[in-house]
C-alpha positions as CSV (number, residue, x, y, z in Angstrom):
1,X,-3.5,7.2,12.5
2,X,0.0,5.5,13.1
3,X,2.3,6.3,15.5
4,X,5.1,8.3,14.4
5,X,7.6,6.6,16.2
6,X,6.2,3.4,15.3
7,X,6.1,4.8,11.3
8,X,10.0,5.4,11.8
9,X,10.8,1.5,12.9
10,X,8.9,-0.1,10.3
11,X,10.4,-1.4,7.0
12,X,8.7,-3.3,4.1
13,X,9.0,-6.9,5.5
14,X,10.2,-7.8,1.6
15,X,13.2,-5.2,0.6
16,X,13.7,-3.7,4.1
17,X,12.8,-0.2,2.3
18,X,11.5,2.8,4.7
19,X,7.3,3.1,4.6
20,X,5.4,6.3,3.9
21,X,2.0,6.8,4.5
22,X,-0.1,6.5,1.7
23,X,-1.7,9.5,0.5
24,X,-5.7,10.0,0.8
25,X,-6.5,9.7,-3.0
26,X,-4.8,6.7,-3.2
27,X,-6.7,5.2,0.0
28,X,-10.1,6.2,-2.0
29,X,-9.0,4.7,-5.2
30,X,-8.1,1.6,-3.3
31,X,-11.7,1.5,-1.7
32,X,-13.2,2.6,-5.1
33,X,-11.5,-0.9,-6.5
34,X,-13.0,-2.7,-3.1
35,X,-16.4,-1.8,-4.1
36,X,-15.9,-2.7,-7.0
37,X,-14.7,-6.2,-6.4
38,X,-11.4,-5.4,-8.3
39,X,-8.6,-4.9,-5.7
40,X,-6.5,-8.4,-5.0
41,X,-3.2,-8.4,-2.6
42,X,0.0,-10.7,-3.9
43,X,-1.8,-13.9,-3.2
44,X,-3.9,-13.5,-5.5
45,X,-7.0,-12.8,-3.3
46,X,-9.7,-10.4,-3.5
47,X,-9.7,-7.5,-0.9
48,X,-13.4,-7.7,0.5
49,X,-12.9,-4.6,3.7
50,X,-12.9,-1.0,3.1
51,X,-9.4,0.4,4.5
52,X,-8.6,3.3,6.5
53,X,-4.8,3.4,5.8
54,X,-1.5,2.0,3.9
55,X,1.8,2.4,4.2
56,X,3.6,2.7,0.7
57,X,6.9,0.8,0.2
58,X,9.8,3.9,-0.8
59,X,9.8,2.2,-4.7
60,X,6.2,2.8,-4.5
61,X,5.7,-0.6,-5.7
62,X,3.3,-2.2,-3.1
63,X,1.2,-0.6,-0.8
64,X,0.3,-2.3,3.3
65,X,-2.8,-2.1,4.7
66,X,-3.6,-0.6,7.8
67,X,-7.1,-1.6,9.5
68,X,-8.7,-0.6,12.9
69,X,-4.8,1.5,13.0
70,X,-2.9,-1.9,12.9
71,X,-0.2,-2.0,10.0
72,X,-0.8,-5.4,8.1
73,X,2.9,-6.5,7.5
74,X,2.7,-10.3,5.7
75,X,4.2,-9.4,1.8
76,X,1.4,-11.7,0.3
77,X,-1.1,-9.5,2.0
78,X,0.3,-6.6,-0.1
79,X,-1.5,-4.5,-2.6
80,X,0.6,-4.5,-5.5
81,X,0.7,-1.1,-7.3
82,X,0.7,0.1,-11.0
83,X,4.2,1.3,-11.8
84,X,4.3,4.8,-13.0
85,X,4.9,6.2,-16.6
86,X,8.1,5.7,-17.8
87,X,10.2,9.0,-18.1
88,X,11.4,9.9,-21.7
89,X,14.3,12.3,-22.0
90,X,13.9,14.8,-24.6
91,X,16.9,14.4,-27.6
């Protein structure tokens, strides 16, 4: 879907931090929530297009779109992500 070389070159636009691509269960939960009318990017508007790809910020924090194989870099664009668990440590 994306160019390796070009997936090794870009950074988060934001915190500079490497991209991976996003996993397939992700991409369908994402469209799951497009469906659904549920899904909105930082600015606060709702995603309306099915996507075919996202590249993940390395915090895992926000996720970019990628449509017709083209990496949508703006940071208000961004999917913001729910943070994961928090870890306990056993006593």
């Amino acid at each position: 879907m994306i160019d390796p070389a070009l997936l090794e070159i870009l950074c988060c636009p934001e915190t500079h931090q490497s991209l991976t691509l996003a996993e397939p269960a992700l991409l369908e939960r994402l469209n799951q929530q497009i469906a659904a009318g549920q899904l909105r990017n930082r600015k606060g508007e709702a995603v309306k297009e099915k996507v075919d790809g996202g590249l993940v910020r390395a915090d895992g924090k926000v996720v970019y779109l990628v449509r017709n194989r083209i990496p949508i870099m703006l940071i208000d664009e961004a999917i913001p992500l729910p943070s994961a668990p928090a870890q306990t440590s056993a006593p």
